[in-house]
N, C-alpha and C positions, 0 to 999 in steps of 0.2 A: 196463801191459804184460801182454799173458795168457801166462801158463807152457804150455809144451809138456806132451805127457803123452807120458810113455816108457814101453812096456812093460819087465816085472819079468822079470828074469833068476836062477837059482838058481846058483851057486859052488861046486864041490865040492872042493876038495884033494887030489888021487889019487897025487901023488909027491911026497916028504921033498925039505925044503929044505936038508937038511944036504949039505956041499961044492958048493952053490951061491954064486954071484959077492952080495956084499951088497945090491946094487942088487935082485935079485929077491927075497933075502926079504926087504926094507922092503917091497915091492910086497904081498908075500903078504899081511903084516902090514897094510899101509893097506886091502886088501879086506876084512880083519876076519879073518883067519882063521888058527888058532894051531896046529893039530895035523892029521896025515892024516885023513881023511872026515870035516872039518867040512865045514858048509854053512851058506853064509849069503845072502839072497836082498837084490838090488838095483835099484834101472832102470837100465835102457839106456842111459844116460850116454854122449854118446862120449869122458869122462875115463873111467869105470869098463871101458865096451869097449876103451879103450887100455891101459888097464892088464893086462885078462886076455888081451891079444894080447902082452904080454910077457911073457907067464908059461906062455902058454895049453898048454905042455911038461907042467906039473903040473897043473894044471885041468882040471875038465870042466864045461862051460858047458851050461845048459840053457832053454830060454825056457820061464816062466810063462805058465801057461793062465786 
């Protein structure tokens, strides 16, 4: 079976997850990312796009060139 190829997306963190509901920082946590303006670069998933649309309040989402 041939794998899809998904463009690479960058992650950035721009709002503290502190007195947030725990469901969104496990989220933050499973994207990889631990402190305000990390970045961490992933594909297009539509797990990983579902995740940063639950977040996308703290995030800033960028597509890979």
């Amino acid at each position: 079976m041939a794998q899809k190829k998904y463009s690479k997306i960058k992650i950035t963190q721009i709002r503290s997850i502190i007195h947030r509901p725990k469901g969104q920082k496990r989220t933050i946590k499973a994207l990889g990312l631990h402190r305000m303006h990390d970045t961490v670069t992933h594909e297009a998933t539509p797990q990983i796009l579902g995740m940063t649309n639950k977040v996308k309040h703290l995030l800033r989402v960028e597509e890979v060139k």
